[in-house]
N, C-alpha and C positions, 0 to 999 in steps of 0.2 A: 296398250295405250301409252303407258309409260317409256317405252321404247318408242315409239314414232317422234314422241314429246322429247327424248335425247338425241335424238336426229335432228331435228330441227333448231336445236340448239347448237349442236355440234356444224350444222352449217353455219347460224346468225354466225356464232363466233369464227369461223372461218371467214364471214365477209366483212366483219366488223374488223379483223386481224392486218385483211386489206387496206383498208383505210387508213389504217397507223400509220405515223409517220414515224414514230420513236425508233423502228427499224432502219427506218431509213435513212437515219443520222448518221454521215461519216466521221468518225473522230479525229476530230483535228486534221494531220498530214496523213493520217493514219498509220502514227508513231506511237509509240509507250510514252506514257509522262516522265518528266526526267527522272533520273534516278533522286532519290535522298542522297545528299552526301553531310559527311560527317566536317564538323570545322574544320581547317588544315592546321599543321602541327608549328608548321612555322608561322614565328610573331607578323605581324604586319610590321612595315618600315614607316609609316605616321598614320594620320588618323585619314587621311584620304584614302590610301589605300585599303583602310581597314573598313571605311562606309563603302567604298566600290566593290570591294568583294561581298559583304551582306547582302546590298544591294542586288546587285549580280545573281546569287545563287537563291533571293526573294524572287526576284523577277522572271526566271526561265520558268517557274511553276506557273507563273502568275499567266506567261503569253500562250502557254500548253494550254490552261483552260480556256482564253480566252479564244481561243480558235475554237474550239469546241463550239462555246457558247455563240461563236460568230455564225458557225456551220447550221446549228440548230435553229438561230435565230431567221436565218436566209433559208433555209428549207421550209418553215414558217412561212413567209414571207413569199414565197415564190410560189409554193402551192395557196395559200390563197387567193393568189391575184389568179391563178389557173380554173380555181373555181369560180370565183365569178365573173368571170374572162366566157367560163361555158355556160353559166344562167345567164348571162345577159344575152349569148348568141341566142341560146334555146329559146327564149324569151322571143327575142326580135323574129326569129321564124314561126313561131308559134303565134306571134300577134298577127305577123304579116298574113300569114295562111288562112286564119279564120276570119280577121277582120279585116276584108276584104269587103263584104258585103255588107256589113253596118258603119254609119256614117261618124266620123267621131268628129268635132272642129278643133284644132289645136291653133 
């Protein structure tokens, strides 16, 4: 009994595995995030240069995730319009089909 009861689970979770999307998330470009890099040795030449380069070496990490979170958020976003893009069709054939023969006024 206890065997048939881990069959049946070892499917759920095979179709429940389907459904995930977490797999299905491309990372970013499908690139590594950038590397860490260490300050540079030489001084900056004024304080501009010294905010553009912080800036700069903030920001590549910053645009690596945000691709990411852009990827994830439109895969989201894309499959749920697809699901109820298919409820609504099933729907409309499924009313059309049976209610057919009862009168409804709209």
């Amino acid at each position: 009994a206890k065997l048939g009861m881990v069959t049946k689970l070892r499917k759920l979770e095979a179709a429940i595995g389907c459904l995930s999307f977490a797999s299905r998330v491309v990372v970013g470009s499908k690139t590594r995030p950038p590397p860490l890099t260490l300050h540079r040795k030489r001084p900056s030449e004024d304080w501009v240069e010294l905010a553009t380069y912080w800036c700069n070496r903030r920001i590549k990490t910053m645009h690596y995730h945000r691709a990411n979170a852009y990827e994830a958020c439109r895969l989201v976003l894309r499959g749920s319009v697809v699901v109820a893009l298919c409820v609504r069709i099933t729907c409309m054939l499924l009313r059309s089909s049976s209610g057919s023969s009862s009168s409804h006024s709209y």
